[in-house]
C-alpha positions, 0 to 999 in steps of 0.5 A: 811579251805582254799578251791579252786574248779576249773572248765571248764576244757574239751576237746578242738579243737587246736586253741581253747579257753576255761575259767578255773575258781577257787571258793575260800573261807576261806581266805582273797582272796582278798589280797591273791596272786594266781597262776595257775599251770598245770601238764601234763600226767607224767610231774611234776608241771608247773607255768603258771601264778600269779596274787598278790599285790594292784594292781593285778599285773600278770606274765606269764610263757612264753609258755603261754604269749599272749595267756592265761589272769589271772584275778580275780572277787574279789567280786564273791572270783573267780580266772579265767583263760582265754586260747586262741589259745590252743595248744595240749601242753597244755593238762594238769589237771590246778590247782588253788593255793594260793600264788605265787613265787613258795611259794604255801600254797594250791591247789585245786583238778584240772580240765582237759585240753584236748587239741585234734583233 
């Protein structure tokens, strides 16, 4: 039932920007936290950031703070995910997720960040 398919990933210049985005459906997303989570090419799973309560409170991992912006269009169910000033550490497939604090019930397949040249 619950269904994330995430986008805009490719490759991009270090120093580049680049807008990730999650189509969500089949749960209330409104009142659903959810995160971004990122895995590089033979590492294991990383927080990167999480969007939750009334408020729509954020959190950043801190390798991405000040450059990376989590925000959500409740009215189109879309989770984004703004990244600036893209480093080749960043290389990752990023990953849409519902829930937060490190409870995560459920992923989306990924996109792929290339981050090169």
């Amino acid at each position: 039932e619950v269904q994330l398919v995430e986008s805009g990933g490719g490759l991009v210049q270090p120093g580049g920007s680049l807008m990730l985005s999650c189509a969500a459906s089949g749960f209330s997303f409104s009142s659903s936290a959810m995160s971004w989570v990122r895995q590089a090419p033979g590492k294991g799973l990383e927080w990167v950031s999480s969007i939750y309560g009334y408020i729509r409170n954020t959190n950043y991992a801190g390798s991405v703070k000040g450059r990376f912006t989590i925000s959500t269009d409740n009215a189109k169910n879309t989770l984004y995910l703004q990244m600036s000033s893209l480093r080749a550490e960043d290389t990752a497939v990023y990953y849409c997720a519902k829930g937060g604090n490190s409870r995560f019930e459920s992923w989306g397949q990924g996109t792929q960040v290339t981050v090169s040249s």
